[in-house]
C-alpha positions in Angstrom: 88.1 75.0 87.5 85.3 76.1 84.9 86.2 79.5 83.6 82.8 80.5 82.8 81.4 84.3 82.5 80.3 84.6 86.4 84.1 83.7 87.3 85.5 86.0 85.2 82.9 89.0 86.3 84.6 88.7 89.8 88.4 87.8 88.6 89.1 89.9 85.2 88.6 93.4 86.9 90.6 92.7 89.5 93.3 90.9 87.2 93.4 94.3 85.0 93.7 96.5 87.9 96.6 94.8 89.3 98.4 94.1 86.5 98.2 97.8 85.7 99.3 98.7 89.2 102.6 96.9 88.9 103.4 97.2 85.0 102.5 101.6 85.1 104.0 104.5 87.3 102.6 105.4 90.2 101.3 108.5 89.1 97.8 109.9 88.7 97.4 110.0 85.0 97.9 105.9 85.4 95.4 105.5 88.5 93.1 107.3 85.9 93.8 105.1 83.0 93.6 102.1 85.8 90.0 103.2 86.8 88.9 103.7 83.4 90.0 100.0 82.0 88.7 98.4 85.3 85.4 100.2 85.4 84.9 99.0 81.9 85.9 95.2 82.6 83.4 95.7 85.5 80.3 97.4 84.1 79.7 94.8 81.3 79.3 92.0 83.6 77.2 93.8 86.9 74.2 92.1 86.2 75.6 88.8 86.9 75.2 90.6 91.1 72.5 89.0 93.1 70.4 91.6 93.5 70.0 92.8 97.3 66.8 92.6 98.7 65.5 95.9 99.2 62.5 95.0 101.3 61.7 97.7 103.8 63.2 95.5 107.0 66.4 94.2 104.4 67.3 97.6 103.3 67.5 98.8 107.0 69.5 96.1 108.5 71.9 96.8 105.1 71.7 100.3 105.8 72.7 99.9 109.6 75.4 97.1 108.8 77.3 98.9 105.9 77.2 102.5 107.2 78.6 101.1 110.9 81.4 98.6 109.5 82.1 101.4 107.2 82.7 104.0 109.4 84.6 101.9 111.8 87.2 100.8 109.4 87.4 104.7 108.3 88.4 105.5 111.9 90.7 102.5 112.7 92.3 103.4 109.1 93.3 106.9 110.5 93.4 107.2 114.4 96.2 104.9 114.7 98.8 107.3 112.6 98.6 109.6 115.7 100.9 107.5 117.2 104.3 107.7 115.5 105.6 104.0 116.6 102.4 103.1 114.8 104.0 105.5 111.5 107.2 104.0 112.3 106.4 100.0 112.3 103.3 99.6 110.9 103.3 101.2 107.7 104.5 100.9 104.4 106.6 103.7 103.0 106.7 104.0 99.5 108.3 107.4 98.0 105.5 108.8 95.4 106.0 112.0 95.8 106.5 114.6 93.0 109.3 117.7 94.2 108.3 116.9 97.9 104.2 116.8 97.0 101.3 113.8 96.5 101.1 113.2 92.8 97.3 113.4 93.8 97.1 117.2 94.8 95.3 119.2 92.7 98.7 121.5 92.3 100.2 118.5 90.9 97.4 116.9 88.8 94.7 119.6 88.4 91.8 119.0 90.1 89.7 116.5 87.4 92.9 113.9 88.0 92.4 114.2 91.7 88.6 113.7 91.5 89.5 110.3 89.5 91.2 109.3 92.2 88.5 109.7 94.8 86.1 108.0 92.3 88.0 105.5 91.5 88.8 104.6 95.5 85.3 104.8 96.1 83.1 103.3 93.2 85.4 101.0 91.5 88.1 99.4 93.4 86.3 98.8 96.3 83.8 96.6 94.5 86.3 94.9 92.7 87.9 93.8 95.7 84.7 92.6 97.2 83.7 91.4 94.8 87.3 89.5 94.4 88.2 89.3 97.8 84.3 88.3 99.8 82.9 86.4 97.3 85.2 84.8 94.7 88.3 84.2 96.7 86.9 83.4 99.7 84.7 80.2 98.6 87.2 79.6 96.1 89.3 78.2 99.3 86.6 76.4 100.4 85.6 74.3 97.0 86.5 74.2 93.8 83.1 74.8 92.6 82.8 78.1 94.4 79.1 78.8 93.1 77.9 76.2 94.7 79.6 77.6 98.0 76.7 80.2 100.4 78.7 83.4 101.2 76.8 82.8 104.4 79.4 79.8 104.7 81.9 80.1 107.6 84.8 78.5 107.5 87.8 79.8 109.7 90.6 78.0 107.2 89.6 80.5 104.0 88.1 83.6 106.4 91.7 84.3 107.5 93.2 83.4 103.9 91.3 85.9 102.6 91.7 88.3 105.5 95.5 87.3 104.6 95.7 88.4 101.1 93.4 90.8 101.0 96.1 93.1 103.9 99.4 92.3 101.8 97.6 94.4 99.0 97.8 97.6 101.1 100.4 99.4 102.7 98.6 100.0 106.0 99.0 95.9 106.5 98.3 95.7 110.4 94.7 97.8 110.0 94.5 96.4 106.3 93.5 93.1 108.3 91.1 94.3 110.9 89.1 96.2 107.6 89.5 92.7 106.2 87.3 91.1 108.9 85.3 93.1 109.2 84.1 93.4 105.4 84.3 89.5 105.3 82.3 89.4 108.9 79.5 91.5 107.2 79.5 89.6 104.0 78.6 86.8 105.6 76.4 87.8 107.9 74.4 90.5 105.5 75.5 90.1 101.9 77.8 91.2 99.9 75.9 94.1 99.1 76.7 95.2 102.5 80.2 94.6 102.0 80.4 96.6 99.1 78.5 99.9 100.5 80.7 99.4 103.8 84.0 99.8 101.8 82.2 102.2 99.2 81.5 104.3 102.4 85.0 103.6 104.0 87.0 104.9 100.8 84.7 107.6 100.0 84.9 109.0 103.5 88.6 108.4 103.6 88.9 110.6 100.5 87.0 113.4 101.4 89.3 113.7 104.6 92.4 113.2 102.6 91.3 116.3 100.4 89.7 118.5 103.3 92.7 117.9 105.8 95.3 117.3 103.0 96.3 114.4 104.5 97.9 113.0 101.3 99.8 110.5 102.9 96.8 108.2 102.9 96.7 108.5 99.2 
């Protein structure tokens, strides 16, 4: 494989923000220092994006296909913890909590620490792991020479490899692969600009309703 700089736009950010995740704490001074370092492996290299069309007719059907995917991975992500077989089987429990609390809460972190956070879910790793996840990864499976590969491209083999790997990252695995379908179903049908706004939207919303309901379990 030719490591050249358009490879290691969509793999370096990623690589830092992983590494980071299992070497530091889970704590919210680290997500911080993990956002930071990731948004600057990413910003250096965002011009090597296709740029979107943003032709009257393109920019509505993105619009329409981001927005919807979006918000239907937002819901699916939280309706199901209703049910607490759902709670009990189908999610990952990991103990973060500082004296009983989210090390995310503002009483814990102070509000700027908590803002990162939603930033961070929104704006950075959420393109990373499109970027990662749609683009690189998934016609990485199908050819060696993955530029060469259309995102437009389906093939079943790497669409559920990707789908795959992209759920074991997340402790929510079971509705971690229905939002993996469906970013990887709008990628190649409308770009992944679509994909990115859809998960942009999906975190952003899902972080608002974390800090408005306090529902810091999602966090």
């Amino acid at each position: 494989m030719k490591f050249d700089r358009e490879t290691f736009f969509a793999v370096a950010p990623f690589a830092v923000w992983m590494a980071m995740l299992m070497v530091l704490p889970s704590n919210a001074q680290n997500y911080a220092l993990r956002t930071v370092c990731s948004a600057l492996m990413l910003l250096p290299f965002a011009s090597r994006l296709r740029k979107c069309d943003v032709s009257p007719k393109a920019a509505l059907r993105l619009a329409l296909w981001s927005l919807a995917a979006g918000m239907l991975v937002f819901f699916l992500w939280v309706w199901p913890e209703s049910f607490s077989w759902y709670r009990k089987f189908c999610v990952i429990s990991a103990d973060k909590a500082v004296c009983g609390k989210s090390p995310f809460e503002p009483g814990v972190c102070g509000n700027t620490l908590t803002a990162i956070r939603l930033i961070g879910s929104a704006f950075v790793i959420a393109p990373i792991e499109e970027i990662f996840y749609r683009s690189y990864l998934y016609r990485r499976l199908q050819s060696r020479d993955w530029r060469s590969v259309a995102l437009s491209k389906f093939d079943l083999s790497a669409f559920l490899w990707s789908v795959a790997l992209f759920s074991l990252g997340h402790d929510r695995i079971v509705v971690a692969i229905i939002a993996g379908v469906v970013y990887q179903f709008v990628a190649i049908r409308a770009g992944l600009c679509a994909s990115i706004i859809a998960h942009v939207i999906t975190n952003l919303v899902l972080g608002i309703w974390v800090i408005k309901t306090l529902s810091w379990s999602f966090w």
